[in-house]
N, C-alpha and C positions, 0 to 999 in steps of 0.2 A: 497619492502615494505618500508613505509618513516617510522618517529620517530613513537615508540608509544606514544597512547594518554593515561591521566589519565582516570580513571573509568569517572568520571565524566563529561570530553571532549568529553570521544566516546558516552557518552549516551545525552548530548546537539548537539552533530555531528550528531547522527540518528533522532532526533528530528526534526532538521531543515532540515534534506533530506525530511522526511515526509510533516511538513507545505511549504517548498516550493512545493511540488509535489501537493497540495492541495489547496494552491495559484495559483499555474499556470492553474488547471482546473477550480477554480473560476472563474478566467478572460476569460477563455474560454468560459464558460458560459457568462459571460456580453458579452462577443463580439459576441455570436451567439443571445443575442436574445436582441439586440439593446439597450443595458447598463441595461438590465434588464425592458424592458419596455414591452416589447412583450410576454402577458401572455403565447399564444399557443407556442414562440420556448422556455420560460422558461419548460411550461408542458412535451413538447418534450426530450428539455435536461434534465429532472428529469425520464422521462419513458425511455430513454435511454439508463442513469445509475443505474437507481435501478428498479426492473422490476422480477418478479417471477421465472426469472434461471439467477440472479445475485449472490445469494449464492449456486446455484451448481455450475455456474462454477468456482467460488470461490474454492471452496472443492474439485469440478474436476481438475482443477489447480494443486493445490497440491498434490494430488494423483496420477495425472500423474508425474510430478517432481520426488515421491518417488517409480515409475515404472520404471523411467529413468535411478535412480539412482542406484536404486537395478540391473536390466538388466545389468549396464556397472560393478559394483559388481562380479555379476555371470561371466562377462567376463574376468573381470581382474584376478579374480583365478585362469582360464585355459590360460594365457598366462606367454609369457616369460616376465624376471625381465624388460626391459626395458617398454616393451609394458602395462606391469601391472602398471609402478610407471605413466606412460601418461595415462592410465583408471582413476588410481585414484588420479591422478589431477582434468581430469575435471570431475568427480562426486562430487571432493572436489567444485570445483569453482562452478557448478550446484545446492550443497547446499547449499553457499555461497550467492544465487540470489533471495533464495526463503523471505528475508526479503523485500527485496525489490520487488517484488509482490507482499506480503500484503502490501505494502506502497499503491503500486499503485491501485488496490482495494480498500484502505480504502482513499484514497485521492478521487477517483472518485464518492464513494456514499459521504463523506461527502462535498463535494466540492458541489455537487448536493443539497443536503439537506441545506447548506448554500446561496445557491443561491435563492433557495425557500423559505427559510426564508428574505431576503432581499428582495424581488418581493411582498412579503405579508404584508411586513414592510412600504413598499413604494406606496403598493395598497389596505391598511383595506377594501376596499367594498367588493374585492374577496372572498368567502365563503370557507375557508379552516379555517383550527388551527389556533392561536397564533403564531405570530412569535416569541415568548417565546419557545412554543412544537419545532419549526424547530429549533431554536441554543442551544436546549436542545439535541436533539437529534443529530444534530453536531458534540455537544461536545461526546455524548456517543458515537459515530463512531470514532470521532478521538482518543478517548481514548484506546477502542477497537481495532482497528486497528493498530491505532498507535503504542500503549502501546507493542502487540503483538509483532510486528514487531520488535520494540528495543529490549524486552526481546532476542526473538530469534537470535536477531541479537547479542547482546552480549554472549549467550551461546556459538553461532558458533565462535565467533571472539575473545574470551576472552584471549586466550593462543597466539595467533598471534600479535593482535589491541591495545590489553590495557598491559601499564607498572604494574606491580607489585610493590605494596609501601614497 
C-alpha cells in the first residue's frame, strides 16, 4: 500500500474514479450513436442502461457480494490458521470492490441520462422532457450513486487509505 491520503484526497480520489467511469460511458454513448445524432441508437443506449431490472440487478449485485462474502466467512472458521488469514483476505479485498460497483452502476444510468439530455438539447423537436428534467436527474444519479459509493468506500478504507491528523 503507497502513502496515505488526507480525508480530503481520498474523498476527491473516489470522486474522480466515479466522473471518470461516467465520462468514459458518455462517450461511449456519443460513439455508438454517431456523436449523439442518431435518436433510435441514443433510445437504445438509454433502454440499455436503465430498463425495469436495472435496480434489481443493482440490489442483486450486492446481495450476492454479501452471500459471497459470508460463505468464504463460514469457511474460514472451520479452517486452519493459515487457510483462514487467505479466506479473509479475499473476503476483505471482495468487500473492498463493492464501491466500485456502485461506481460502475451509477456511472452507467447516469452517463445514460446525460446523453439523453444532450440528444434533447441538441434536437428540441423530440417530444421528451426538458433537457433541464435529464441534467436534473444526472446530477441526482450521480449524487446518489456517486455520494454512496464514496461514503462506503471511505468507511471500508478509512483505517488502511486515509492518514489520521
Amino acid at each position: 500500500m503507497g502513502k496515505r491520503l488526507t480525508r480530503n484526497e481520498f474523498l476527491a480520489s473516489e470522486a474522480i474514479l466515479f466522473v471518470a467511469q461516467t465520462l468514459t460511458l458518455f462517450v461511449v454513448a456519443v460513439l455508438m450513436s454517431k456523436l449523439l445524432a442518431d435518436e433510435k441508437a441514443v433510445v437504445d443506449f438509454l433502454n440499455s442502461k436503465i430498463n425495469k431490472d436495472t435496480m434489481t440487478e443493482f440490489w442483486s449485485t450486492l446481495g450476492a457480494i454479501a452471500l459471497v462474502v459470508g460463505a468464504l466467512s463460514i469457511a474460514k472458521a472451520g479452517a486452519n490458521s493459515s487457510t483462514s488469514s487467505f479466506l479473509h483476505r479475499i473476503a476483505d479485498e471482495i468487500t473492498l470492490e463493492v464501491p466500485r460497483i456502485i461506481y460502475a452502476s451509477g456511472a452507467s444510468i447516469t452517463s445514460a441520462v446525460l446523453a439523453g439530455g444532450v440528444f434533447i438539447a441538441n434536437h428540441p423537436s423530440v417530444k421528451a422532457p426538458q433537457p433541464a428534467w435529464w441534467f436534473a436527474m444526472a446530477a441526482f444519479f450521480s449524487l446518489f450513486f456517486g455520494g454512496l459509493g464514496i461514503a462506503l468506500s471511505y468507511y471500508l478504507k478509512r483505517q488502511t487509505h486515509v492518514r489520521k491528523n
